[in-house]
Each structure stands twice: as C-alpha cells, then as structure tokens.
C-alpha positions in Angstrom: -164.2 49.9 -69.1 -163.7 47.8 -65.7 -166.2 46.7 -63.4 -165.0 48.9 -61.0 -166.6 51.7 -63.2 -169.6 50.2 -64.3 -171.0 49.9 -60.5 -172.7 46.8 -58.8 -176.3 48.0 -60.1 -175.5 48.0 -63.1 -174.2 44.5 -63.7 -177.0 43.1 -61.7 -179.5 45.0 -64.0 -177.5 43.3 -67.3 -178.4 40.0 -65.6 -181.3 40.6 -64.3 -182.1 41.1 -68.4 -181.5 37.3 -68.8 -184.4 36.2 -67.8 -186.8 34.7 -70.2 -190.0 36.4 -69.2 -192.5 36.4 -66.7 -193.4 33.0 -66.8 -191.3 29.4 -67.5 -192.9 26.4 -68.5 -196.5 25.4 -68.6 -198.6 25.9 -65.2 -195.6 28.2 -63.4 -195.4 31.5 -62.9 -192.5 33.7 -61.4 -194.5 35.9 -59.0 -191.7 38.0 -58.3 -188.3 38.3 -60.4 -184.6 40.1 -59.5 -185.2 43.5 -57.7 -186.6 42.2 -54.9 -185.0 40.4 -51.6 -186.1 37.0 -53.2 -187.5 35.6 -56.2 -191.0 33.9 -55.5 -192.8 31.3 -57.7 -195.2 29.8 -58.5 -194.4 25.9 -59.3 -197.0 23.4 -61.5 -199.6 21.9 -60.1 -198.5 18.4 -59.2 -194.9 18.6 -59.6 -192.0 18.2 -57.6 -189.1 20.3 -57.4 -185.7 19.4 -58.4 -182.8 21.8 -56.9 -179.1 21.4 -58.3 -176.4 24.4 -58.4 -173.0 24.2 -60.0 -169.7 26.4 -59.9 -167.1 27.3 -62.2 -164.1 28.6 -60.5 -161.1 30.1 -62.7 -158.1 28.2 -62.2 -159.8 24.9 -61.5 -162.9 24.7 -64.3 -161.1 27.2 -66.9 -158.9 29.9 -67.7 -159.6 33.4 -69.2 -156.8 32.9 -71.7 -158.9 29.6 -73.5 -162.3 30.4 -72.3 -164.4 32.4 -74.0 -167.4 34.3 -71.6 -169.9 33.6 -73.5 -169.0 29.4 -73.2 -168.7 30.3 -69.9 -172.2 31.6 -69.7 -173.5 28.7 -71.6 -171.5 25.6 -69.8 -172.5 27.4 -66.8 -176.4 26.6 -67.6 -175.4 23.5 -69.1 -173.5 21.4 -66.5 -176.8 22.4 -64.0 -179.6 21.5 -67.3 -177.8 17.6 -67.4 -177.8 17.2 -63.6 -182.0 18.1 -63.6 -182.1 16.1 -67.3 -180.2 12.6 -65.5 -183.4 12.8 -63.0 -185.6 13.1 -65.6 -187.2 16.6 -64.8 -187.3 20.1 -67.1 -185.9 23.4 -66.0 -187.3 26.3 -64.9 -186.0 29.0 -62.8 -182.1 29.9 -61.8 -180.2 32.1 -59.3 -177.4 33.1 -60.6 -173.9 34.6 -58.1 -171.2 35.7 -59.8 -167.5 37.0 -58.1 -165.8 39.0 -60.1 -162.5 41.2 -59.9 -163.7 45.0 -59.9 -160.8 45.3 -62.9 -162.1 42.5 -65.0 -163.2 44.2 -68.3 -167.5 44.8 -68.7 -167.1 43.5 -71.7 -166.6 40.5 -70.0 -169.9 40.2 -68.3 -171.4 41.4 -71.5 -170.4 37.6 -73.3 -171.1 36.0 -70.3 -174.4 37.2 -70.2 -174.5 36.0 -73.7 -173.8 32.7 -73.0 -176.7 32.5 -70.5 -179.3 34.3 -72.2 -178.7 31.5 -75.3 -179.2 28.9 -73.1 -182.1 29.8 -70.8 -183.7 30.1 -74.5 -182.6 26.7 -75.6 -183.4 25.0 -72.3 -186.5 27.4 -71.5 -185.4 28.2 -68.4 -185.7 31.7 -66.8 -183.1 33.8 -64.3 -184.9 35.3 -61.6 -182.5 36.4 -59.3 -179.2 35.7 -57.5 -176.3 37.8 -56.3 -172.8 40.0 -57.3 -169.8 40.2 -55.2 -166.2 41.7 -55.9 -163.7 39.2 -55.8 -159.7 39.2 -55.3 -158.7 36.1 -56.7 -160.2 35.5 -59.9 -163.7 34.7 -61.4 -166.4 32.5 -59.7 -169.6 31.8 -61.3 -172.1 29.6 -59.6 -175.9 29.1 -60.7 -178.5 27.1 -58.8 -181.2 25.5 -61.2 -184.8 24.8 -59.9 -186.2 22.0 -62.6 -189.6 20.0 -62.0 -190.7 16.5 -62.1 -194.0 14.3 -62.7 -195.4 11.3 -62.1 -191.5 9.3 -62.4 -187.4 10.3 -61.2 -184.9 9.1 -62.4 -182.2 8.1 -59.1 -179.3 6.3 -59.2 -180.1 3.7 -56.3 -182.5 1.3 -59.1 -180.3 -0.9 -60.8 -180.4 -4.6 -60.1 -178.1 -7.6 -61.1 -178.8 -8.5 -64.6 -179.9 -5.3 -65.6 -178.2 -3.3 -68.6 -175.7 -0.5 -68.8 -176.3 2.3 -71.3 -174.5 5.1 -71.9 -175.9 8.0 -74.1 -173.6 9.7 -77.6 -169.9 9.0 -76.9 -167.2 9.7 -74.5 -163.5 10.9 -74.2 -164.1 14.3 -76.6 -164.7 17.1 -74.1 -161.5 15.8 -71.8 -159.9 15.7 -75.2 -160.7 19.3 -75.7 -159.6 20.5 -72.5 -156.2 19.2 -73.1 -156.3 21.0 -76.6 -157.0 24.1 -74.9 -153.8 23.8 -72.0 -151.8 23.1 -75.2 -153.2 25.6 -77.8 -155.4 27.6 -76.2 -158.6 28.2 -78.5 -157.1 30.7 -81.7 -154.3 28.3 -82.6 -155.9 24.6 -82.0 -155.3 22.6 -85.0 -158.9 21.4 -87.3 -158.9 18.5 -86.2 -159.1 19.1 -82.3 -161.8 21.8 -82.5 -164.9 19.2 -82.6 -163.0 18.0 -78.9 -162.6 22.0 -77.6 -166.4 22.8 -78.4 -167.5 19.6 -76.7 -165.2 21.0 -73.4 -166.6 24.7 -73.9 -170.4 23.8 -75.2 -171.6 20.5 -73.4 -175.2 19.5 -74.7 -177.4 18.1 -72.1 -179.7 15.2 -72.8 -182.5 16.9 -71.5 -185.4 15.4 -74.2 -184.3 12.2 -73.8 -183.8 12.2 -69.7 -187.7 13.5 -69.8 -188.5 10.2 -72.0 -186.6 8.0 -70.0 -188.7 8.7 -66.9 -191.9 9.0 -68.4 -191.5 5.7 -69.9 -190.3 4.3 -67.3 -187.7 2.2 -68.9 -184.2 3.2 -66.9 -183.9 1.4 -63.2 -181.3 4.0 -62.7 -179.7 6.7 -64.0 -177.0 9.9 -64.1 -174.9 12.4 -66.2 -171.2 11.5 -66.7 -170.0 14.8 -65.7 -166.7 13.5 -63.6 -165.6 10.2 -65.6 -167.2 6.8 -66.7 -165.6 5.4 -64.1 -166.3 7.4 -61.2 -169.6 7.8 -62.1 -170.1 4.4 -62.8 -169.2 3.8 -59.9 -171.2 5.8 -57.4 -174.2 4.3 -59.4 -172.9 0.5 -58.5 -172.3 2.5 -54.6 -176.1 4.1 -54.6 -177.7 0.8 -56.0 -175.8 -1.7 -54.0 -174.7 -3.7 -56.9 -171.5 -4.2 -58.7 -171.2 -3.9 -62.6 -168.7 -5.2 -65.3 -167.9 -3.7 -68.6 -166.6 -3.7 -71.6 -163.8 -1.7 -72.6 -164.5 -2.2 -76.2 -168.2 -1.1 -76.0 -167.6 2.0 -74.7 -168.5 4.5 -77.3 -165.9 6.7 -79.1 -165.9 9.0 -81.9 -163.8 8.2 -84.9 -162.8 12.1 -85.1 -162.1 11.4 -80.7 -159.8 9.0 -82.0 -157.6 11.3 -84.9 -157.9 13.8 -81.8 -156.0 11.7 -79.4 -153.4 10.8 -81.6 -152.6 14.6 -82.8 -152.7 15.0 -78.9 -150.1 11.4 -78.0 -153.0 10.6 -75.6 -155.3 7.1 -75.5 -158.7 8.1 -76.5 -160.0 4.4 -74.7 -158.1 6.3 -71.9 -160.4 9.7 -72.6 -163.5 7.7 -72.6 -163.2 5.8 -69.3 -161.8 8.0 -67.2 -162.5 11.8 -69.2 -165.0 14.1 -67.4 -167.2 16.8 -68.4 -169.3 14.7 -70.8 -172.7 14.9 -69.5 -173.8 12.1 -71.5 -176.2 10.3 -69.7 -175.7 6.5 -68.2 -178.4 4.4 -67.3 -179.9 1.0 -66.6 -182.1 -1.1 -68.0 -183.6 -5.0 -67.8 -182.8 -6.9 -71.1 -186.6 -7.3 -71.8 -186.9 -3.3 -72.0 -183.5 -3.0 -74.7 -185.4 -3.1 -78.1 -187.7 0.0 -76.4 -184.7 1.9 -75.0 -183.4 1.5 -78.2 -186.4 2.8 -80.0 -186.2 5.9 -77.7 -183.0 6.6 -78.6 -183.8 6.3 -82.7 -187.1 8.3 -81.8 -185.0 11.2 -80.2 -182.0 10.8 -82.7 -179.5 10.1 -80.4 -177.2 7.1 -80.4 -177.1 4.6 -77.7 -174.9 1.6 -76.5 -174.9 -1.4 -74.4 -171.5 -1.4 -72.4 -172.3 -4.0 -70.0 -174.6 -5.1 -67.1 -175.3 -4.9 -63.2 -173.6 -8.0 -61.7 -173.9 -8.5 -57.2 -172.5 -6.3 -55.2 -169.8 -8.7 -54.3 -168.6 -8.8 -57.7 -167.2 -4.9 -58.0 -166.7 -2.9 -60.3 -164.6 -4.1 -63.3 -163.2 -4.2 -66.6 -163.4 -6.5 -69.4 -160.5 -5.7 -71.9 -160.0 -6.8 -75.5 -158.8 -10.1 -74.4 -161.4 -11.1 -72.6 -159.6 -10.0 -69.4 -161.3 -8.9 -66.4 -159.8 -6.1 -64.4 -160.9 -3.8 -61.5 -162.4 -0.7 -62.9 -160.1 1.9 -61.3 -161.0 5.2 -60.9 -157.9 8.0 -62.5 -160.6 10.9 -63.0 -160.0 14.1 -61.2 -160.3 14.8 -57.7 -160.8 18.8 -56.0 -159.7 17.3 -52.7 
C-alpha cells in the first residue's frame, strides 16, 4: 500500500525500530531515543565528538529504476561511516530525515530500513531519532552521523613536502558501476560489470583501518575519496598548503575495473582519477613511516599504494604520465553547482 495509507506514525515507528539498542559503543549511553523532541546522550568519557551528515537526493545520487532501497539504506550509512573513518573516529548515534512521496509504495521504506538496520550492525552504530516529511518531487534521504575520537584526528591540513601519498584498495569501480546502471539498470547488467555496480550501490568504508591510522599516528593527513582522486586530492594539497605530484601509473586499479571499462568503451585510468563515490581513504605519510604503514595495511588486510608525494605549494598539483610527462592534475569530477 502507499505511504499515504500507512500514516506518518507509522513509518517513524519502522525507523525508530533501527536502532541498535540502548546503548552504542563502550562508555556511551543514549539517554533518550526517538519518541521524544530530541535524542539525548551520553558520550565517552574523554572523547571528542565528530558530526558529519550526508544526503541522497533522487535524480542526482540515484534513481528508483537501478537503485534498490535497501542499497539505499545501506550507502546512506555508508558515505557518513567513511567521512567519521578518514578522521579517524568510530560511530555512534545517527538522525535520520527522510522525504518521501505520500504514493511511494511501504514496501519501499520497508528495504530501506533494511539497508540501514544492516549497517548500524556492521558499523555498530545506533538511530536515535530524526524526522519524516511528505515530499512532491521525489525521494530525499539525509542522515547525520555522530562518531567519536581519542587521543589523535586525522585532518587534511598535515601533509608536508616530501611526505607520501597513499591511497587505500583501488579506484575507478564504483564510477564504473554507476555508468552500468544508466546503461543497464541493475536486472540486465552483463557478469562482468556487477563487481563495478555493487561497489556504486554498497561502498565499504575503511573504518578499522582509519581508527589505526590515528592511533598510530602514522598519516600527516588524511580523507575519503568520495568525489574523485583529483578533486579530493586536491582540497588536501589546498588544506595543507602544499602541492603534490603523481603518478598516473601508480594509481591503483582492478584487473576486473579494467574488463569493466572496456565492456563499457570508457578509460578505466580515466575512472580512477577522476571517478567518485569510492570512499577509499588517501593519506600522507613521511618515507621513514612507509614500511609501518605498510605493515598496517597487511595487519588489517587491505591493500595499499604509494602514488606519489607532497611537493611546495608552488609546485601544484600535477600529473606524471607513462612517459615520464608532467601535467597539471585537472579536476573533470562532478560538480552539483
């Protein structure tokens, strides 16, 4: 049945049954959970708060005909666990606002609700409130994540000249798989594409190894990739003050990324450069610390590469091709405005 018919109390009482429990995370309590005007908590002792929110926004994030709720649900969660993972913290507590057409079918909330409650276990993070509107114009899903730190943060304003670039896994998949999906949609997308489509639809945060990273204290700086390697890249050069060269052949990419380009007639180098949505995490280092890094990564079984280093402000942001060439490190990732 729609929406309409299901009434407003009754969807936020299906969300309200997201949350984990009680309690989140060692030393924090929710004191009071949805029902109520506001949520209150009860944070660790000695920890400091780390706020982030997201939205999805039909039309510009997805579409109903590819995207299936309960991805929604989960990428929802997902995109906000990576931004409190690339500062190093752990999730706790999320508000969750949904705007939804009063015709859109309750089955509908029922996957998305799906989605979420699968990743508040994963990430052991709890709902404990938010808000439910009607909506004329499609489907709007925003949650704001409340994560905690300790002793260290990972920022982005750290790295110096000389230090070295990291980038977590591999890149170009998930913009790989949104193409897929505006060509296919998600029934008839050929075998070799669907490893590409479920990195779009069900991004994995690096939330274990963003924790080590700051307790260690190895990164000088860090963040997710969530809108292109070369944007991002860039705003970490822009926050530190420094410039940065890479290397185009360094840049990490999947040998099935590579079969799914050419099924697709795109450049895959292109995908991993410039593709977003791949909340991977890139971060800094100074040469000394690169056999440790690298021990982190083995220790939390996920790969790691070098693909370049910090160079002076003055030198910008740039390129280093096959050749040996040395371009500027334009940014063709996507813009809202």
């Amino acid at each position: 049945m729609p929406l309409s018919q299901v009434g407003e109390d009754a969807l936020v009482r299906l969300f309200g049954g997201a949350r984990r429990g009680t309690a989140a995370g060692r030393g924090s309590t929710v004191v009071v959970g949805p029902g109520d005007d506001a949520a209150a908590v009860r944070p660790p002792r000695g920890s400091r708060l780390l706020l982030t929110t997201d939205l999805l926004a039909e039309g510009v994030h997805f579409r109903r005909t590819w995207a299936p709720p309960a991805d929604l649900g989960w990428k929802l969660a997902a995109v906000n666990v990576s931004d409190i993972a690339a500062m190093g913290g752990r999730p706790l507590w999320a508000l969750l606002s949904l705007a939804l057409p009063p015709n859109l079918e309750a089955g509908f909330a029922a996957g998305l609700r799906r989605g979420l409650v699968a990743a508040t276990r994963r990430f052991d993070f709890a709902i404990i409130g938010g808000d439910t509107c009607a909506s004329g114009a499609g489907v709007f899903l925003s949650l704001t994540l409340v994560g905690v730190a300790r002793a260290r943060l990972l920022t982005r304003d750290g790295a110096s000249p000389g230090d070295l670039i990291f980038v977590t896994g591999h890149l170009g998949a998930s913009s790989l798989g949104l193409a897929a999906l505006e060509r296919y949609g998600t029934g008839s997308c050929p075998g070799p594409l669907r490893a590409c489509v479920r990195r779009h639809l069900r991004p994995e945060p690096r939330l274990a190894f963003g924790a080590a990273l700051a307790r260690t204290g190895l990164a000088t700086a860090a963040m997710d990739v969530s809108d292109g390697l070369s944007r991002d890249l860039g705003r970490l050069c822009a926050s530190s003050g420094v410039g940065a060269e890479v290397s185009a052949d360094a840049v990490p990419i999947q040998a099935a990324t590579i079969r799914a380009a050419r099924l697709l007639g795109c450049g895959a180098r292109e995908a991993a450069l410039h593709g977003g949505e791949e909340y991977e995490l890139l971060f800094t280092a100074k040469p000394r610390d690169a056999g440790p890094v690298a021990a982190l990564g083995r220790r939390w079984g996920l790969p790691l590469s070098i693909i370049g280093r910090v160079a002076s402000r003055g030198a910008g942001v740039s390129l280093i091709d096959a050749g040996g060439v040395r371009h500027p490190f334009a940014t063709k990732t996507w813009e809202h405005f």
